[in-house]
TORTOR-270605 format. One record per residue: residue in one letter; x negated, y negated, z of N, C-alpha, C, O in turn; residue number from 1. Coordinates in pm, 1 decimal. Last residue first. Layout:
SITE   aa        n.u        n.v        n.w       ca.u       ca.v       ca.w        c.u        c.v        c.w        o.u        o.v        o.w     i
SITE    A          X          Y          Z          X          Y          Z          X          Y          Z          X          Y          Z   NUM
...
END
This chain:
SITE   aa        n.u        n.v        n.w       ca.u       ca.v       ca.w        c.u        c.v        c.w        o.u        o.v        o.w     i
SITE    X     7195.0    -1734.9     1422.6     7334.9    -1716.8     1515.5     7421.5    -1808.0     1460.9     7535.0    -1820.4     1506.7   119
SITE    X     6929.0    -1689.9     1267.4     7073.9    -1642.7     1194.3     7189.8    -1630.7     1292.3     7276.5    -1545.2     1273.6   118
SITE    X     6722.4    -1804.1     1399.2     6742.8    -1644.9     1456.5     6895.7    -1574.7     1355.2     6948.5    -1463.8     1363.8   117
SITE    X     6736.1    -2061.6     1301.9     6626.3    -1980.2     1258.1     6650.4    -1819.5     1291.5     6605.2    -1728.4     1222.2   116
SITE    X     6918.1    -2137.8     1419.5     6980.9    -2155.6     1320.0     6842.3    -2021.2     1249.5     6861.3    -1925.5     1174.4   115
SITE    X     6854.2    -2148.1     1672.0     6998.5    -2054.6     1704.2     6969.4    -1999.9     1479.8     6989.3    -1891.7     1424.4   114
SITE    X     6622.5    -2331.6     1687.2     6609.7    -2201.3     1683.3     6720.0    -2116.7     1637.1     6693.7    -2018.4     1567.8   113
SITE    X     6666.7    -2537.5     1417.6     6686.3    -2517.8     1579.1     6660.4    -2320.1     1551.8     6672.0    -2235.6     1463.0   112
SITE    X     6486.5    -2655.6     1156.5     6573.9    -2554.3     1176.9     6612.8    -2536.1     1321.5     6507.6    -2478.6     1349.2   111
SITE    X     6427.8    -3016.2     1053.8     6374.6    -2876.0     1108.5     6474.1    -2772.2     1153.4     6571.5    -2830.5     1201.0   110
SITE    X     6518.5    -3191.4      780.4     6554.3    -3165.5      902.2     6503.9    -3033.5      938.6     6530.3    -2938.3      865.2   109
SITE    X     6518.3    -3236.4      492.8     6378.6    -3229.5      575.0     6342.2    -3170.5      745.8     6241.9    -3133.8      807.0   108
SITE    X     6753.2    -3241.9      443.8     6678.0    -3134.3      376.8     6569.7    -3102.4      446.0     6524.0    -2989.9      466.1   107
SITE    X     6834.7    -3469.1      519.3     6896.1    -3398.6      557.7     6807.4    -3236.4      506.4     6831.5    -3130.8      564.9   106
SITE    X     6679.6    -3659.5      363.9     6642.8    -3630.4      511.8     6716.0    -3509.5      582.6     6670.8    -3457.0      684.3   105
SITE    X     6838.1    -3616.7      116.8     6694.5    -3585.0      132.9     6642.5    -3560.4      288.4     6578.4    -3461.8      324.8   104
SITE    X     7073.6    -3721.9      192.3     7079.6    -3545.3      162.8     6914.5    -3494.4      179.6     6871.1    -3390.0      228.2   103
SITE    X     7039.3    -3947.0      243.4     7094.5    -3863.7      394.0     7063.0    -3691.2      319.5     7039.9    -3584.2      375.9   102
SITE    X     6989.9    -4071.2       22.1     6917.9    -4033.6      125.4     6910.2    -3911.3      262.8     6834.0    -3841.3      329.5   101
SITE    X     7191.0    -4106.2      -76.9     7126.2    -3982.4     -211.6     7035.0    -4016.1      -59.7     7007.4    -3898.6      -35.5   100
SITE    X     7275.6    -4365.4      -44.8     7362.1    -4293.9       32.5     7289.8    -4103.4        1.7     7337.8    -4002.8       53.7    99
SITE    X     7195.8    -4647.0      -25.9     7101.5    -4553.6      -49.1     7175.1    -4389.8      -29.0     7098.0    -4300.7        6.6    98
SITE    X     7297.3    -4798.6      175.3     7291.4    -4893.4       47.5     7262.3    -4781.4        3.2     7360.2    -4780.5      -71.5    97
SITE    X     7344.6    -4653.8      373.3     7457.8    -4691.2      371.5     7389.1    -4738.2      206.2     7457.4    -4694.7      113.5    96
SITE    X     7111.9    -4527.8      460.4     7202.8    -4409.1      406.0     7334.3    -4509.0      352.7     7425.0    -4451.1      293.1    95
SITE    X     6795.2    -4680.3      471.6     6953.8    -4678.1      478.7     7057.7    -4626.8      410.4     7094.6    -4677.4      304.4    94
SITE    X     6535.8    -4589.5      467.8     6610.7    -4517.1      534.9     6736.3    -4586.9      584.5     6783.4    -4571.3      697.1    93
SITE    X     6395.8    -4743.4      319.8     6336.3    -4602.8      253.2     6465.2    -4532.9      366.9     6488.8    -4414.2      344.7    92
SITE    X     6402.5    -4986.5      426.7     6527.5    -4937.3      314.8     6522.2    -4798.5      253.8     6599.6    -4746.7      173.3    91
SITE    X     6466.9    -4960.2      791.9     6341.5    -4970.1      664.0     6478.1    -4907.6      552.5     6578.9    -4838.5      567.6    90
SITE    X     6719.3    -5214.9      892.0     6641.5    -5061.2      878.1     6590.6    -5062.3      797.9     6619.6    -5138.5      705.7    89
SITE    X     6906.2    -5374.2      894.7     6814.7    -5383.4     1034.1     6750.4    -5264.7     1002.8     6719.8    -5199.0     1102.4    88
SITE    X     7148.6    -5424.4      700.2     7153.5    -5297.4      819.3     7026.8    -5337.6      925.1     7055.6    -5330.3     1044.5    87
SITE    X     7035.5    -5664.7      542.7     7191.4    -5652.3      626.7     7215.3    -5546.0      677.0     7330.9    -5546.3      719.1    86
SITE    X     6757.0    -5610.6      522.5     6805.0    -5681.0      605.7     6902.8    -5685.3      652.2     6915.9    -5703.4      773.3    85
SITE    X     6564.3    -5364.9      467.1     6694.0    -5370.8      420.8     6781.0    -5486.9      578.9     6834.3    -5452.3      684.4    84
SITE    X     6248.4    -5296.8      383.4     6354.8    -5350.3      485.3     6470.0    -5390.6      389.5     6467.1    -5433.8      274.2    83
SITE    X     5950.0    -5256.7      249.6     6089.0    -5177.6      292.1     6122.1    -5185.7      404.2     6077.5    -5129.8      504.4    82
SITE    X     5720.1    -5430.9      235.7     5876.6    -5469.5      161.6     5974.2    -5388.7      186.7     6088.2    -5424.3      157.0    81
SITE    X     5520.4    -5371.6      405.3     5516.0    -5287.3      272.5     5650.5    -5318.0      212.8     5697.9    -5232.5      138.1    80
SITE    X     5626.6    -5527.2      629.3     5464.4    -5551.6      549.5     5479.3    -5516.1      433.2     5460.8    -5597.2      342.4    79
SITE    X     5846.3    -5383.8      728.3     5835.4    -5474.4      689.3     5706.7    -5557.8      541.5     5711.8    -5608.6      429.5    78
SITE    X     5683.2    -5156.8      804.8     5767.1    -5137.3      685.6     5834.4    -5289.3      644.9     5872.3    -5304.8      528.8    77
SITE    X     5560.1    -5312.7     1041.0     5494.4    -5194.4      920.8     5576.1    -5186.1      779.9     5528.6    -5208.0      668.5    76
SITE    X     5750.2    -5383.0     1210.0     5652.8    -5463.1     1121.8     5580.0    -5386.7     1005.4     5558.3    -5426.9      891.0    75
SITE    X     5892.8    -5110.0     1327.8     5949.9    -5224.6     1214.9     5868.3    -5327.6     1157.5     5908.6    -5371.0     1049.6    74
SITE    X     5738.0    -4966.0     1475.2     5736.5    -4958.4     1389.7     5780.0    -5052.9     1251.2     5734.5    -5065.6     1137.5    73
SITE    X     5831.5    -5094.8     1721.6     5676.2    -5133.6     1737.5     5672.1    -5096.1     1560.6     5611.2    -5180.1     1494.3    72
SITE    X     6067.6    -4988.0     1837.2     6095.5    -5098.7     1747.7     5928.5    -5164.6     1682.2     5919.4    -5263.9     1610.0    71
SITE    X     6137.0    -4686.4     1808.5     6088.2    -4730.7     1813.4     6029.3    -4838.4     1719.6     5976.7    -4829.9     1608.6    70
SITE    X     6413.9    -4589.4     1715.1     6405.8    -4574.6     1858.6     6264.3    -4599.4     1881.7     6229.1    -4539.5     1983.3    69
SITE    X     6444.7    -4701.3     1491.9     6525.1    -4750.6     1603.6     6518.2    -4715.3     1744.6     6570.5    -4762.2     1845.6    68
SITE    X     6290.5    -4645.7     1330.5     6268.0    -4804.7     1385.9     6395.8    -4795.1     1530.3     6415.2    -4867.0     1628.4    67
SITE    X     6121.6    -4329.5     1280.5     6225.0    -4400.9     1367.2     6194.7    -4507.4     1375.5     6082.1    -4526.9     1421.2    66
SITE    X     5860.6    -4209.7     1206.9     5934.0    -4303.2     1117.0     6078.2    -4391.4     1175.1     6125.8    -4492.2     1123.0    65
SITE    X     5869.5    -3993.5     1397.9     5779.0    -4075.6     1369.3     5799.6    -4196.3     1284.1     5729.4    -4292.1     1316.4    64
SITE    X     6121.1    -3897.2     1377.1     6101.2    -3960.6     1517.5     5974.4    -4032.6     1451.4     5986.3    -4155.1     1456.1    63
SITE    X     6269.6    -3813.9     1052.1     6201.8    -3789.1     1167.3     6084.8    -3882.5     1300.3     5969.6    -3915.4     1272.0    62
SITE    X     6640.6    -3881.1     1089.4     6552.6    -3928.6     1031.6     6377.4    -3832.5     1118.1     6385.0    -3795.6     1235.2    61
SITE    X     6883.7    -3877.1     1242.8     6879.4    -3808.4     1082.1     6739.4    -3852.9     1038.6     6734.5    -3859.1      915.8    60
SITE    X     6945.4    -3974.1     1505.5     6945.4    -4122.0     1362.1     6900.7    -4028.5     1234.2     6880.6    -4086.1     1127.3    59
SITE    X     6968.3    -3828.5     1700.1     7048.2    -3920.1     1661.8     7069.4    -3975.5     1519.2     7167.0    -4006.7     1450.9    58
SITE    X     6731.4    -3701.4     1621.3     6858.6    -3591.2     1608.8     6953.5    -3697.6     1626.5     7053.2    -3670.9     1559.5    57
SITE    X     6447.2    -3716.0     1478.7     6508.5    -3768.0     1550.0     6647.5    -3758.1     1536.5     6693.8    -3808.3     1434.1    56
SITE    X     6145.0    -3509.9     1508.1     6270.1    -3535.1     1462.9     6364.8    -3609.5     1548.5     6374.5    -3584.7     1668.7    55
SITE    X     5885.6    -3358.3     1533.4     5897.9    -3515.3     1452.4     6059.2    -3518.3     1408.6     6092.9    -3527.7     1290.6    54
SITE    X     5967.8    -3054.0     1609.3     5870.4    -3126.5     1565.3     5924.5    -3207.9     1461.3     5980.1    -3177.8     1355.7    53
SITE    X     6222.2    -2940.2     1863.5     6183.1    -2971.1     1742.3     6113.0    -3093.6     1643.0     6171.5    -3195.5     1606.2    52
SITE    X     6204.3    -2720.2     2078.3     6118.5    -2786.1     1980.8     6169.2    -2812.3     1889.1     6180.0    -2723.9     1804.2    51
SITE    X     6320.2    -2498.1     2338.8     6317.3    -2540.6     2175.2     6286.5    -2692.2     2207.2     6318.1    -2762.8     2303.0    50
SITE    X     6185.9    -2271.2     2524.6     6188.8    -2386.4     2546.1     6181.5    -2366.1     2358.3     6114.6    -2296.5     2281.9    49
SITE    X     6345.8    -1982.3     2690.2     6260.8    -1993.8     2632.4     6293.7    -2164.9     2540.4     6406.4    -2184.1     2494.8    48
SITE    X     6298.3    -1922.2     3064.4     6423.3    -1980.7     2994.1     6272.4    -2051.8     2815.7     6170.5    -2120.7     2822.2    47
SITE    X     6024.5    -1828.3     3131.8     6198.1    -1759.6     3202.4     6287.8    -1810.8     3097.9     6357.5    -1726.2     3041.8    46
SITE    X     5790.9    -1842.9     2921.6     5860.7    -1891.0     3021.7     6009.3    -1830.2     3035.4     6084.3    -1795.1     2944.2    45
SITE    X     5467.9    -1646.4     3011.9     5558.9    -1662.2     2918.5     5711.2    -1707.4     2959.2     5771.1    -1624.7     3028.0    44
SITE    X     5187.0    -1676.7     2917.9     5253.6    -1770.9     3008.6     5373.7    -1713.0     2928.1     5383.9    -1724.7     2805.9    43
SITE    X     4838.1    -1582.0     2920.6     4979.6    -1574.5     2856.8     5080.9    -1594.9     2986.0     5070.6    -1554.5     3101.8    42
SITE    X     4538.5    -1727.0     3006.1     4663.4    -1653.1     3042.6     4797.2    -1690.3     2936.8     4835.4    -1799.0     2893.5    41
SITE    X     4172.1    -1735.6     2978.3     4311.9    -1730.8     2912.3     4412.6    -1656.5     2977.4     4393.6    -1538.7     3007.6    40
SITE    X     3977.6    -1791.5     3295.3     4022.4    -1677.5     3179.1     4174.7    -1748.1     3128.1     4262.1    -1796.3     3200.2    39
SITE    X     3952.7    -1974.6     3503.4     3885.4    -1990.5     3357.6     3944.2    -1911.8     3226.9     3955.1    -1946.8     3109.4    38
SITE    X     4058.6    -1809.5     3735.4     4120.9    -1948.7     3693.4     4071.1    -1978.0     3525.3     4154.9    -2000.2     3437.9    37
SITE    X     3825.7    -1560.4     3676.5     4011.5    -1534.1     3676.4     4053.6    -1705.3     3619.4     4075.1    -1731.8     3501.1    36
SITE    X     3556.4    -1683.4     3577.7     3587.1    -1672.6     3653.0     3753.4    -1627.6     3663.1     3808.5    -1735.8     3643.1    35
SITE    X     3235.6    -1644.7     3479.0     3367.9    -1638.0     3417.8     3457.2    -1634.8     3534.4     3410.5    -1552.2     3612.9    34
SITE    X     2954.4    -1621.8     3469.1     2989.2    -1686.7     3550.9     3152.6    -1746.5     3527.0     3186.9    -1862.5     3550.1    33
SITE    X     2876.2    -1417.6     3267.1     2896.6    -1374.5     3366.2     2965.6    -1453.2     3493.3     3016.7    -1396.8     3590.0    32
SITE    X     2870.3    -1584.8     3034.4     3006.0    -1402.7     3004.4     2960.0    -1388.6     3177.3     3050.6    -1321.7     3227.2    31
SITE    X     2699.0    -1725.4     3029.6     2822.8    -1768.2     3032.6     2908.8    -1671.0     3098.7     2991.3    -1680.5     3189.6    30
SITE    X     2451.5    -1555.9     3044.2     2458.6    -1631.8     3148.6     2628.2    -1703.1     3127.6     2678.1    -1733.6     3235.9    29
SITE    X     2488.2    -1444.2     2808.1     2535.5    -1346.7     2893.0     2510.3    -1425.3     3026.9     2546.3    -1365.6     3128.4    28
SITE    X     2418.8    -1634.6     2667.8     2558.5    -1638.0     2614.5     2528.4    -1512.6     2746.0     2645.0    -1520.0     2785.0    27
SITE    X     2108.4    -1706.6     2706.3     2209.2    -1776.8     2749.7     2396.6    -1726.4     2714.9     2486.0    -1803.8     2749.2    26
SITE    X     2013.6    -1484.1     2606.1     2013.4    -1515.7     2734.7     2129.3    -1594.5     2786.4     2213.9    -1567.4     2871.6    25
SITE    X     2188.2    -1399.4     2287.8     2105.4    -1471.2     2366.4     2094.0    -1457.8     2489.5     2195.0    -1395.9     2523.0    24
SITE    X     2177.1    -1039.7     2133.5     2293.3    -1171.1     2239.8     2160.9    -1279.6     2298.3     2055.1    -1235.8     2343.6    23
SITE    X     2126.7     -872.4     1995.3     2173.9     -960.0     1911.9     2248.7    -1041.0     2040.4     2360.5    -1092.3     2034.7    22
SITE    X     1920.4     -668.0     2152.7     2046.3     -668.5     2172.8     2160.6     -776.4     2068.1     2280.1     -747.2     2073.8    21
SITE    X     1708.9     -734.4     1939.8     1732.9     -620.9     2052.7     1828.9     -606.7     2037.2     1871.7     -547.6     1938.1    20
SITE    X     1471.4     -917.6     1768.1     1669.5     -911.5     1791.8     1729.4     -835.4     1872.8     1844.0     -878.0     1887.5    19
SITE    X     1245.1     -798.6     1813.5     1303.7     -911.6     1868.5     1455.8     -899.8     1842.5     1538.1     -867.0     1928.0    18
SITE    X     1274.0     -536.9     1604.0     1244.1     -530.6     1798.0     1261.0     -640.6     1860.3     1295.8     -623.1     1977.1    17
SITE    X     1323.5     -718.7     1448.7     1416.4     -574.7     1452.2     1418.7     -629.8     1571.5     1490.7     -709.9     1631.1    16
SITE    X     1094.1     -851.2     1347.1     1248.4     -968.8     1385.1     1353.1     -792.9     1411.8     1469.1     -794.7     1370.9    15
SITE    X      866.5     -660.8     1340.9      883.4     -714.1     1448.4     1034.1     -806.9     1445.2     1083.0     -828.4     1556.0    14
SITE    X      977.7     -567.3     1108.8      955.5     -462.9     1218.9      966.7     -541.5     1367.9     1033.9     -512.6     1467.0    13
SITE    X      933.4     -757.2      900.3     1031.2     -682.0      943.0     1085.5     -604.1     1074.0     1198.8     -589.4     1119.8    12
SITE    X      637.0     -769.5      936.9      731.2     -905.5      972.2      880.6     -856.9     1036.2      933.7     -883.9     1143.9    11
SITE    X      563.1     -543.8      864.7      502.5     -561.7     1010.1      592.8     -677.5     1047.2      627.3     -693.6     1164.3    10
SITE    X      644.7     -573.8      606.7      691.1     -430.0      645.9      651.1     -485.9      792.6      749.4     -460.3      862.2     9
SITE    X      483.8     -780.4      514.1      630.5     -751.1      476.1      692.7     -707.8      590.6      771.1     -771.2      661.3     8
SITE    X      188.8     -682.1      555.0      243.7     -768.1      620.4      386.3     -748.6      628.0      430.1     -703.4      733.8     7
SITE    X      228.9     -455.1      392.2      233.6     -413.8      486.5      213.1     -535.4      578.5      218.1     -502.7      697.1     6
SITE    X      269.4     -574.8      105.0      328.2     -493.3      170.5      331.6     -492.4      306.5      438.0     -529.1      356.3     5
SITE    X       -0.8     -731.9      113.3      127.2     -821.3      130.6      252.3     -703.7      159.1      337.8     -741.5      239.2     4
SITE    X     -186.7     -510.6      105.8     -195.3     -589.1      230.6      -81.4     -695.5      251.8      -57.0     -745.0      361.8     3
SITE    X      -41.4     -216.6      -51.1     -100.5     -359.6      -46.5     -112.2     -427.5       53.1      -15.0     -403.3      124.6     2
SITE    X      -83.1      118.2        0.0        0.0        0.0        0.0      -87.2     -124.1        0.0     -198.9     -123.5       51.7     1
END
């Protein structure tokens, strides 16, 4: 064999016998100072809790985009020209001038559970 062979072959040999176990020092200094409070628990609650993400069940619209139940939003859509002055609402969301809206938001509306389980 060649002397670049059998370097090769001696490089090899030794990243084997160094890799040993494939765990650092430090990751079995974690795995040991683990404690019950630290460990993941499944929680699972008595009465099971509905959700429903970015929606606002008064006003048909979703909660993030709400002016009405938050008035901090109305300069924004102001800024960008959608306002509809004789309702008080961004115009991207008056069902009264715009009425082809309510079906779109109505589409967007998230499922309640009863409706997701087919009750």
């Amino acid at each position: 064999m060649s002397k670049s062979m059998n370097a090769l072959i001696l490089v090899g040999c030794l990243f084997l016998v160094g890799c040993g176990s494939g765990k650092t020092p430090n990751a079995d200094a974690k795995t040991e100072h683990k404690t019950p409070a630290t460990a993941e628990k499944t929680v699972v609650p008595l009465v099971p809790k509905t959700e429903l993400a970015d929606w606002c069940p008064e006003h048909g619209v979703p909660e993030s985009i709400c002016t009405r139940c938050n008035e901090k939003l109305v300069a924004g859509f102001k800024d960008k020209k959608d306002w509809c002055e004789k309702h008080n609402l961004p115009m991207s969301q008056c069902f009264t001038c715009q009425p082809e809206l309510k079906a779109k938001f109505e589409a967007m509306k998230p499922k309640s559970a009863e409706e997701n389980s087919g009750k």
